[in-house]
Biopython code that builds the backbone (N, CA, C, O; Angstrom):
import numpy as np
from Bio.PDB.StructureBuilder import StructureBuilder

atoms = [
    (1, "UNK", "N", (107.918, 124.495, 112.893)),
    (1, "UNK", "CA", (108.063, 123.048, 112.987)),
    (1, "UNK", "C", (107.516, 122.410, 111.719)),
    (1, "UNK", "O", (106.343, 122.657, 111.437)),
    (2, "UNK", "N", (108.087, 121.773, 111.079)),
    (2, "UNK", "CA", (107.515, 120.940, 110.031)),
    (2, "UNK", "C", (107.267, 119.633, 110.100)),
    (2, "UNK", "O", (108.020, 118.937, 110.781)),
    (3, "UNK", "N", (106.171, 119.054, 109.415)),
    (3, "UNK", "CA", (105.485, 117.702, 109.621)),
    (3, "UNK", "C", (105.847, 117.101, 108.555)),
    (3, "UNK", "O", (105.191, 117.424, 107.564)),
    (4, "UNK", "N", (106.671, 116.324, 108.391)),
    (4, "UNK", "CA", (107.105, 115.140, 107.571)),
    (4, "UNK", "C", (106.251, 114.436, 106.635)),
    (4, "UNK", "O", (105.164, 114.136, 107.128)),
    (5, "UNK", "N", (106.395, 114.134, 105.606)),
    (5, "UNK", "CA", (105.076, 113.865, 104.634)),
    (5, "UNK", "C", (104.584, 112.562, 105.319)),
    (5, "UNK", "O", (103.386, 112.330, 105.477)),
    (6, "UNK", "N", (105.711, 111.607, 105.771)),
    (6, "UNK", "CA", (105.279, 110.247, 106.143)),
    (6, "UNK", "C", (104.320, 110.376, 107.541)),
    (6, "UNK", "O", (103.632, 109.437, 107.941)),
    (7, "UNK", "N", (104.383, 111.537, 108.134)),
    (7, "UNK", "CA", (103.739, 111.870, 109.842)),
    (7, "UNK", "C", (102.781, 111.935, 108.962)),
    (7, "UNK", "O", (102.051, 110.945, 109.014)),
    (8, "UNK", "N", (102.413, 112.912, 107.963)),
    (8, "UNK", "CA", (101.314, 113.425, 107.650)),
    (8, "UNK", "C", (100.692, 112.739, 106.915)),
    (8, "UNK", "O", (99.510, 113.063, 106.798)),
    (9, "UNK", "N", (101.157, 111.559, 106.133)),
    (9, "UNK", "CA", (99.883, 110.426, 105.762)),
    (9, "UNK", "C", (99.694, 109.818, 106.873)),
    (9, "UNK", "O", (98.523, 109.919, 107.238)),
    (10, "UNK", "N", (100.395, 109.186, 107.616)),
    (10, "UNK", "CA", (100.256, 108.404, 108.614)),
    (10, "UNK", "C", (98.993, 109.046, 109.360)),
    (10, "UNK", "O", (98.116, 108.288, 109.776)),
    (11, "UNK", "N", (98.883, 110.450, 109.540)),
    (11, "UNK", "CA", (97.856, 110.957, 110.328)),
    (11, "UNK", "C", (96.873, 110.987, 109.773)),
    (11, "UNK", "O", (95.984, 110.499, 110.471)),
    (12, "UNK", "N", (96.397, 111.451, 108.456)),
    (12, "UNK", "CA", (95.104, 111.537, 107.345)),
    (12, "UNK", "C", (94.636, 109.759, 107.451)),
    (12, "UNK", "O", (93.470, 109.369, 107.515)),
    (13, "UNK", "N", (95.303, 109.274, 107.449)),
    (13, "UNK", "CA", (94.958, 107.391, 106.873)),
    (13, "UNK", "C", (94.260, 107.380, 108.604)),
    (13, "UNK", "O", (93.166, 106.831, 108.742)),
    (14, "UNK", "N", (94.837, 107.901, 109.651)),
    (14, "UNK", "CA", (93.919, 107.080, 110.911)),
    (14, "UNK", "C", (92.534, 108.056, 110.521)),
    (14, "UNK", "O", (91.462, 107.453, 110.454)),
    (15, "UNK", "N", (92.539, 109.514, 110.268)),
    (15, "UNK", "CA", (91.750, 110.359, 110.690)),
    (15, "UNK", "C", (90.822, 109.567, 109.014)),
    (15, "UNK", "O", (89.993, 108.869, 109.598)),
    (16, "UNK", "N", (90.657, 109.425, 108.096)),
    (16, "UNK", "CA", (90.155, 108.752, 106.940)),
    (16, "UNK", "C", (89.486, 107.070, 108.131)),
    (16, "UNK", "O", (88.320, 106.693, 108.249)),
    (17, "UNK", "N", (90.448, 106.602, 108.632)),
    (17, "UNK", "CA", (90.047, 105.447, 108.826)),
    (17, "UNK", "C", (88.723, 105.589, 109.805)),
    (17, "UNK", "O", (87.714, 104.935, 109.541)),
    (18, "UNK", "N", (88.764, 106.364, 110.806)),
    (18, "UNK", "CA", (88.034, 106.738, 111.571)),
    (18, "UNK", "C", (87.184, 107.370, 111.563)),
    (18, "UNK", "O", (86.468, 107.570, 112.545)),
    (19, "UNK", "N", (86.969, 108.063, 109.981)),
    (19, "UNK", "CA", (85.719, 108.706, 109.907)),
    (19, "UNK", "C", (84.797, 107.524, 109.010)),
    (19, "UNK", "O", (83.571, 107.421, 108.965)),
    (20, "UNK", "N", (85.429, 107.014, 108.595)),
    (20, "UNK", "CA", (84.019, 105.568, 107.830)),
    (20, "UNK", "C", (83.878, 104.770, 109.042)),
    (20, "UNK", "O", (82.804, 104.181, 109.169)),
    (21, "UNK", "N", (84.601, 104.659, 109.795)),
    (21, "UNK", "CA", (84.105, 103.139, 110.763)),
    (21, "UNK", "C", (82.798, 104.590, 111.996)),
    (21, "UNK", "O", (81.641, 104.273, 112.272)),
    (22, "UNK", "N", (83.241, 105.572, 112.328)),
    (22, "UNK", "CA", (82.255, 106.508, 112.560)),
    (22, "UNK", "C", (81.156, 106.451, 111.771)),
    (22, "UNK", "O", (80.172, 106.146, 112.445)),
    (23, "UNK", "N", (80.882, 106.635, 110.493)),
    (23, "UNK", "CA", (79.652, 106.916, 109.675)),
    (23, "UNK", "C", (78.879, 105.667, 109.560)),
    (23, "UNK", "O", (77.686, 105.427, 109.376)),
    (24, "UNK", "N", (80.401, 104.627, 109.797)),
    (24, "UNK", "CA", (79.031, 103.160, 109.596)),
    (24, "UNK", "C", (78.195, 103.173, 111.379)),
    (24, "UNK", "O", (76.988, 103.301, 111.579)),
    (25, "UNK", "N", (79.238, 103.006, 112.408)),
    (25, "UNK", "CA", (78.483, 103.087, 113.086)),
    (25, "UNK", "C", (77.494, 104.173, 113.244)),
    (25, "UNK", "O", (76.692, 103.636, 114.009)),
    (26, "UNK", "N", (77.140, 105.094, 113.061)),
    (26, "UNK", "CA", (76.083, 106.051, 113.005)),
    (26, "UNK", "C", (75.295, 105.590, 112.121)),
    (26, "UNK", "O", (74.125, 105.454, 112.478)),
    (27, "UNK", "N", (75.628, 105.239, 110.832)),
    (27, "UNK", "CA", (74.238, 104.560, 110.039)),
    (27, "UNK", "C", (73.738, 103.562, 110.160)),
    (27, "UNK", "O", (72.855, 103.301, 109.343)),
    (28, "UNK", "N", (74.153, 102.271, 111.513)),
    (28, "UNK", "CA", (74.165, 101.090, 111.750)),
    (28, "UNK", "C", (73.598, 101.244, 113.304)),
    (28, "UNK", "O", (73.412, 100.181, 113.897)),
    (29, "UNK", "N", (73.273, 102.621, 114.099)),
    (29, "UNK", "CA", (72.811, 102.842, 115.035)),
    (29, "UNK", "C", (73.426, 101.963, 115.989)),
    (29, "UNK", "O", (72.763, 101.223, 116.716)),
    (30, "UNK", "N", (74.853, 102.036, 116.007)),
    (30, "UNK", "CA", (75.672, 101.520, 117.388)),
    (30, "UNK", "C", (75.600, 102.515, 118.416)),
    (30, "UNK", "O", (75.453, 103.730, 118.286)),
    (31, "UNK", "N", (75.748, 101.688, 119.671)),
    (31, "UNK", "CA", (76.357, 102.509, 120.655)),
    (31, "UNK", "C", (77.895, 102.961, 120.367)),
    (31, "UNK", "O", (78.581, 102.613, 119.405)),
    (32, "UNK", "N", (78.265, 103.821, 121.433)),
    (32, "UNK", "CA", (79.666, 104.477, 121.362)),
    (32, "UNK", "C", (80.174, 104.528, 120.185)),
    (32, "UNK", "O", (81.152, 103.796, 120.033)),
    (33, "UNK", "N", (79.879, 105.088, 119.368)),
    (33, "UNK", "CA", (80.471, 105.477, 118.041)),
    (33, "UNK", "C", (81.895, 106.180, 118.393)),
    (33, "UNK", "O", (82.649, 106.514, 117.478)),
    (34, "UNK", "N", (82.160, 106.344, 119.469)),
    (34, "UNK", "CA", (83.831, 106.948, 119.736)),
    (34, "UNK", "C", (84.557, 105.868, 119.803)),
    (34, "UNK", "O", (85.665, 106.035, 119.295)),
    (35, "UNK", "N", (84.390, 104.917, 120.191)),
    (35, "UNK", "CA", (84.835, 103.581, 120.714)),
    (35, "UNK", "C", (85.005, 102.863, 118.802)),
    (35, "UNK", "O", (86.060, 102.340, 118.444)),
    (36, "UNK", "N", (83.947, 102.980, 117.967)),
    (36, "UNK", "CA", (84.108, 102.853, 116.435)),
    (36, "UNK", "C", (85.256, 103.547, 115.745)),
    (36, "UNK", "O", (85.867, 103.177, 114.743)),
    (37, "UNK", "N", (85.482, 104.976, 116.720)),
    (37, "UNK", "CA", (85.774, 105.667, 115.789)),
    (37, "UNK", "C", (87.518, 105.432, 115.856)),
    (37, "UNK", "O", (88.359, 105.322, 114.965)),
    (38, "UNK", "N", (87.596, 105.416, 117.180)),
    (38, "UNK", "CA", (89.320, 105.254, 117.691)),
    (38, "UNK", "C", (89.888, 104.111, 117.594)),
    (38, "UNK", "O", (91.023, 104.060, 117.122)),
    (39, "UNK", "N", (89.356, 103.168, 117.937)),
    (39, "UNK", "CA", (89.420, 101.317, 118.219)),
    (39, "UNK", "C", (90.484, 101.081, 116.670)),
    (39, "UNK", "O", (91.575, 100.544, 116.859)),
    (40, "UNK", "N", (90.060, 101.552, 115.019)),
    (40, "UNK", "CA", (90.544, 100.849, 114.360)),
    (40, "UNK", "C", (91.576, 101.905, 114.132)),
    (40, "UNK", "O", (92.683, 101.373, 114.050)),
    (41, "UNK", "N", (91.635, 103.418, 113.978)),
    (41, "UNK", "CA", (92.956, 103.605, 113.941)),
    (41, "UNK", "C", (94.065, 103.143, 114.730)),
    (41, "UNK", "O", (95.105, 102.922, 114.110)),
    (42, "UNK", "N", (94.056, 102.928, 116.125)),
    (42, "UNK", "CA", (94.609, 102.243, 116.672)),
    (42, "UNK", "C", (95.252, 100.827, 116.402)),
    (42, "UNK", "O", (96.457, 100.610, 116.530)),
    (43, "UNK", "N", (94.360, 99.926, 116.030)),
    (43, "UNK", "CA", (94.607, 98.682, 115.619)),
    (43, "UNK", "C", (95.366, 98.885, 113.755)),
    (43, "UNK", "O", (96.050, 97.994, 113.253)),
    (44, "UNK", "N", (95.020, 100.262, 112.995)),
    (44, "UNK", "CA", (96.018, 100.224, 111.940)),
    (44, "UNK", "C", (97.452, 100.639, 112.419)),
    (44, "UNK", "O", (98.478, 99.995, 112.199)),
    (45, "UNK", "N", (97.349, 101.909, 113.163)),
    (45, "UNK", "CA", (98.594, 102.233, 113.125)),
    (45, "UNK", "C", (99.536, 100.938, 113.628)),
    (45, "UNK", "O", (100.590, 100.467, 113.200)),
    (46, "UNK", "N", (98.494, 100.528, 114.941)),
    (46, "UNK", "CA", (99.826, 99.243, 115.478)),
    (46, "UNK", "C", (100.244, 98.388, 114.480)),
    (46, "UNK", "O", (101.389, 98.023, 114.213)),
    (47, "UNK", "N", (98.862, 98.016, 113.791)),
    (47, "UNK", "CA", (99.270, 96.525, 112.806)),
    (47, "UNK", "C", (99.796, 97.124, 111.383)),
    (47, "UNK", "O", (100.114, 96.278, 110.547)),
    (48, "UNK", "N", (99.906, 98.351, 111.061)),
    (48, "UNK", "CA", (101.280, 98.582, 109.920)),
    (48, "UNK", "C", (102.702, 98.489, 110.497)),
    (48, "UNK", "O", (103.665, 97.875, 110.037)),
    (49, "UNK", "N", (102.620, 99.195, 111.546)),
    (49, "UNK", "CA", (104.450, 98.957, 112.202)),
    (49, "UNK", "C", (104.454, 97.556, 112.603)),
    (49, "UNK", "O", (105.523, 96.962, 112.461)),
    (50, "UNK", "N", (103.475, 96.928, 113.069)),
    (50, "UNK", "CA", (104.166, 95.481, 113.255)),
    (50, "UNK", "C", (104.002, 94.687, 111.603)),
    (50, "UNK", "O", (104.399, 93.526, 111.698)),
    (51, "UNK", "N", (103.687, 94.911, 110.644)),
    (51, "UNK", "CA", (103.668, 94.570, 109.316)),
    (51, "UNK", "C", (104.874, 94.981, 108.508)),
    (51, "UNK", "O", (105.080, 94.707, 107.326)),
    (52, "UNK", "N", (105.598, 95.641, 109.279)),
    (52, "UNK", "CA", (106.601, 96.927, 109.039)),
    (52, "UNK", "C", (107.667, 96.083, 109.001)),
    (52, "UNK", "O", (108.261, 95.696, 107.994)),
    (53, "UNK", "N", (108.022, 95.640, 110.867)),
    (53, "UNK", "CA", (108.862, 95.374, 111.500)),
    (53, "UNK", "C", (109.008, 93.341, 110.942)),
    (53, "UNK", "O", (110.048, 92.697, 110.805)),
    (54, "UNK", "N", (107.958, 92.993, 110.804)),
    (54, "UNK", "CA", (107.583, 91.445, 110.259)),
    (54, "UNK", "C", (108.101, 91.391, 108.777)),
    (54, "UNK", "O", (108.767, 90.549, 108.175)),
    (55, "UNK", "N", (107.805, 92.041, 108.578)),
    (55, "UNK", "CA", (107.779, 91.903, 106.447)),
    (55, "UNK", "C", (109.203, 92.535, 106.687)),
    (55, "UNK", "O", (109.451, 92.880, 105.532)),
    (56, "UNK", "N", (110.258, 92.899, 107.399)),
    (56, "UNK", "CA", (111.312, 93.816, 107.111)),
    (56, "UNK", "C", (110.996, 94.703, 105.829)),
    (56, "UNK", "O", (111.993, 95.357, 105.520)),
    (57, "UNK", "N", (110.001, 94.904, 105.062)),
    (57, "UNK", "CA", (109.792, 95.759, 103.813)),
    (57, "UNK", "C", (109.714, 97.529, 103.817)),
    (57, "UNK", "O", (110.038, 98.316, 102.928)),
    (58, "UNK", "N", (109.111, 97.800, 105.288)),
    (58, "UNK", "CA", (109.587, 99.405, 105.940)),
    (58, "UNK", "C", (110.408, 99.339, 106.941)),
    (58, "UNK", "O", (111.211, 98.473, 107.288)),
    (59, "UNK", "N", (110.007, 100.733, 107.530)),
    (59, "UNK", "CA", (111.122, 100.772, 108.771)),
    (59, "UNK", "C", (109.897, 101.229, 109.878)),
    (59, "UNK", "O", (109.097, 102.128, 109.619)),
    (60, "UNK", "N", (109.891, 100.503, 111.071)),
    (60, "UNK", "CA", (108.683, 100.609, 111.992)),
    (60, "UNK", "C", (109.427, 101.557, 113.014)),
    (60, "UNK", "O", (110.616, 101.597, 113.330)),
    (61, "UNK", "N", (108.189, 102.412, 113.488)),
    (61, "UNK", "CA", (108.389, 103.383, 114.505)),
    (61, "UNK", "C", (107.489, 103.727, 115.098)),
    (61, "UNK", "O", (106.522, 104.139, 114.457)),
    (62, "UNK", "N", (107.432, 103.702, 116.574)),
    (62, "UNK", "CA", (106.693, 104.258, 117.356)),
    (62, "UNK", "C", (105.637, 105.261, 117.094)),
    (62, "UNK", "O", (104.444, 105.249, 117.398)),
    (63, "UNK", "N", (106.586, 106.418, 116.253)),
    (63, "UNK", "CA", (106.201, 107.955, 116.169)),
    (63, "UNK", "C", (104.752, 107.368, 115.100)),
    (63, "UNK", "O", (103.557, 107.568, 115.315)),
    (64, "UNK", "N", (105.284, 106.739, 114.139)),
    (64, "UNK", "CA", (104.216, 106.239, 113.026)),
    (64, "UNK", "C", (103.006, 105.867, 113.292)),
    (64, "UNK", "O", (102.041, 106.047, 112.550)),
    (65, "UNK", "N", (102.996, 105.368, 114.286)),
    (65, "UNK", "CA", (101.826, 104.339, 114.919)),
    (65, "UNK", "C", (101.227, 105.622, 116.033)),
    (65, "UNK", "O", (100.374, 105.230, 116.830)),
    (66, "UNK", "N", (101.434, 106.380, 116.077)),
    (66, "UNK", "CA", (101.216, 107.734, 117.240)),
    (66, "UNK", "C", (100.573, 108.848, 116.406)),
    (66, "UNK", "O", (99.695, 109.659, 116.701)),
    (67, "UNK", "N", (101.402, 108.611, 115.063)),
    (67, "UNK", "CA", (100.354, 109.889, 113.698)),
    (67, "UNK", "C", (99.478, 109.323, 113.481)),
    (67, "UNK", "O", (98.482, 110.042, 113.572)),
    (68, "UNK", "N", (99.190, 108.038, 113.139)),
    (68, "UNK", "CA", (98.176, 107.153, 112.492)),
    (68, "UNK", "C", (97.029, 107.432, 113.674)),
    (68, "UNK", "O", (95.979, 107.965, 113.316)),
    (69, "UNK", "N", (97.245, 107.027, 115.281)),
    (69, "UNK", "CA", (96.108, 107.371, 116.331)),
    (69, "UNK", "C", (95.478, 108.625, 116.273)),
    (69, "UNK", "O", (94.283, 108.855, 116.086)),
    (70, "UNK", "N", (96.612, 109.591, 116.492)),
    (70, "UNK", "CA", (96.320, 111.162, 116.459)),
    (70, "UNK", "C", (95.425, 111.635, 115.085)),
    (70, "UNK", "O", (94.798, 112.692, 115.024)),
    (71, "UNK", "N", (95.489, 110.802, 114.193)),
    (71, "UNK", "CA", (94.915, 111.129, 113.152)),
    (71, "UNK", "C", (92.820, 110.902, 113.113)),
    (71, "UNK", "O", (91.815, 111.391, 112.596)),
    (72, "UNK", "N", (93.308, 109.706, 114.161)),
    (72, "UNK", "CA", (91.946, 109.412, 114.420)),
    (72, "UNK", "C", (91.061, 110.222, 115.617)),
    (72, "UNK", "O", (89.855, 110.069, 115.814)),
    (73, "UNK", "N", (92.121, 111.275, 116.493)),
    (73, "UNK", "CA", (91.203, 111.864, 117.929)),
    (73, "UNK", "C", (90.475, 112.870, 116.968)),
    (73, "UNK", "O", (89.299, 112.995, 117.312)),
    (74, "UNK", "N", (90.739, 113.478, 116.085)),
    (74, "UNK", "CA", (89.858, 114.546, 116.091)),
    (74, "UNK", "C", (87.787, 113.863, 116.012)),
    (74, "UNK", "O", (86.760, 114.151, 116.626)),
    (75, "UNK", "N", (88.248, 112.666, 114.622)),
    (75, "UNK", "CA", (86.549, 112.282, 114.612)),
    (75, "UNK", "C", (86.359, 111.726, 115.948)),
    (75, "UNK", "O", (85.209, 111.289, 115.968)),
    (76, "UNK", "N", (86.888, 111.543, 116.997)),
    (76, "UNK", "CA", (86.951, 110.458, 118.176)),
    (76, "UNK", "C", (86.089, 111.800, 118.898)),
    (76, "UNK", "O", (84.914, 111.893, 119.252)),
    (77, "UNK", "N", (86.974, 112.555, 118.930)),
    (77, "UNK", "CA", (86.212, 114.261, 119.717)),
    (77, "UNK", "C", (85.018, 114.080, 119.576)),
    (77, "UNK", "O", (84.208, 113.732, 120.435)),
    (78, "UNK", "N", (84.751, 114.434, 117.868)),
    (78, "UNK", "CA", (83.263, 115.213, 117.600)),
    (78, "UNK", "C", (82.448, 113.906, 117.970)),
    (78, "UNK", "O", (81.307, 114.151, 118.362)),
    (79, "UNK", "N", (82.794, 112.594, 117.927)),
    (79, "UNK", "CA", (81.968, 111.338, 117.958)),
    (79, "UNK", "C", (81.364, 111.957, 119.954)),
    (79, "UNK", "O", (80.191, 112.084, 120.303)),
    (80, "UNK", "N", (82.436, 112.171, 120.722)),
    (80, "UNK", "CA", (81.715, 112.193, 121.268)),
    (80, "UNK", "C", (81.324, 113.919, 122.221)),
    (80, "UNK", "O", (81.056, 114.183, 123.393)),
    (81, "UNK", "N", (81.450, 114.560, 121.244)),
    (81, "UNK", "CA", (80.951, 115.857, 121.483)),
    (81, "UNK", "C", (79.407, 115.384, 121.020)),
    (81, "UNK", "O", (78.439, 116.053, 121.380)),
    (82, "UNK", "N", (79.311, 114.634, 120.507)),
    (82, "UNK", "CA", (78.216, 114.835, 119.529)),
    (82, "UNK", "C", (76.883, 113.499, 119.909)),
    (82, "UNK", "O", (75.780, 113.375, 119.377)),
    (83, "UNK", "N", (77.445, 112.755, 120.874)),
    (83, "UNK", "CA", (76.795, 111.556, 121.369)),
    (83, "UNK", "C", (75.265, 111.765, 121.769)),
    (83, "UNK", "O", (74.859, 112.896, 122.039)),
    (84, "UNK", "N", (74.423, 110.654, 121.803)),
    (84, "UNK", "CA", (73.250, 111.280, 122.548)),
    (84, "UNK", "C", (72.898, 109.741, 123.381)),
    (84, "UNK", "O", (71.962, 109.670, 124.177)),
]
sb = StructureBuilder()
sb.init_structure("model")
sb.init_model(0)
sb.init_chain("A")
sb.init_seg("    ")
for serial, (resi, resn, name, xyz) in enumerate(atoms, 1):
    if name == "N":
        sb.init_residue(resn, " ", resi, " ")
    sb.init_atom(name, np.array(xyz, "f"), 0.0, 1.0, " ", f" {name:<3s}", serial, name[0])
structure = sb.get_structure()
């Protein structure tokens, strides 16, 4: 199976996004740092496809906004494998 270059930024940019909003909350001593960590990939992937679909300047897709999340479960995991 091959992963499409556009799946595969789409996925690095949530999993990137989600590991700084993770490290701030950990150096900023928040609660739920999983909740830090998932919350904004989420809110990128949605708000590029709707930036997508608004600006007509890309082409918006579901799948896009689904690499961008997935990109963010792995730090979402260890955030809370790792909770205390």
């Amino acid at each position: 199976m091959e992963i499409k270059r556009d799946k595969a930024q789409h996925f690095w940019v949530g999993f990137m996004v989600s590991g700084v909003f993770a490290v701030l909350a950990i150096a900023l001593k928040l609660p739920n740092v999983y909740l830090y960590a998932i919350i904004p990939a989420v809110v990128i992937g949605i708000g590029k496809e709707m930036y997508d679909l608004i600006s007509k300047k890309g082409t918006p897709g579901v799948a896009d906004a689904l690499a961008t999340v997935a990109g963010g479960l792995p730090i979402t995991m260890l955030a809370l494998l790792f909770r205390q």
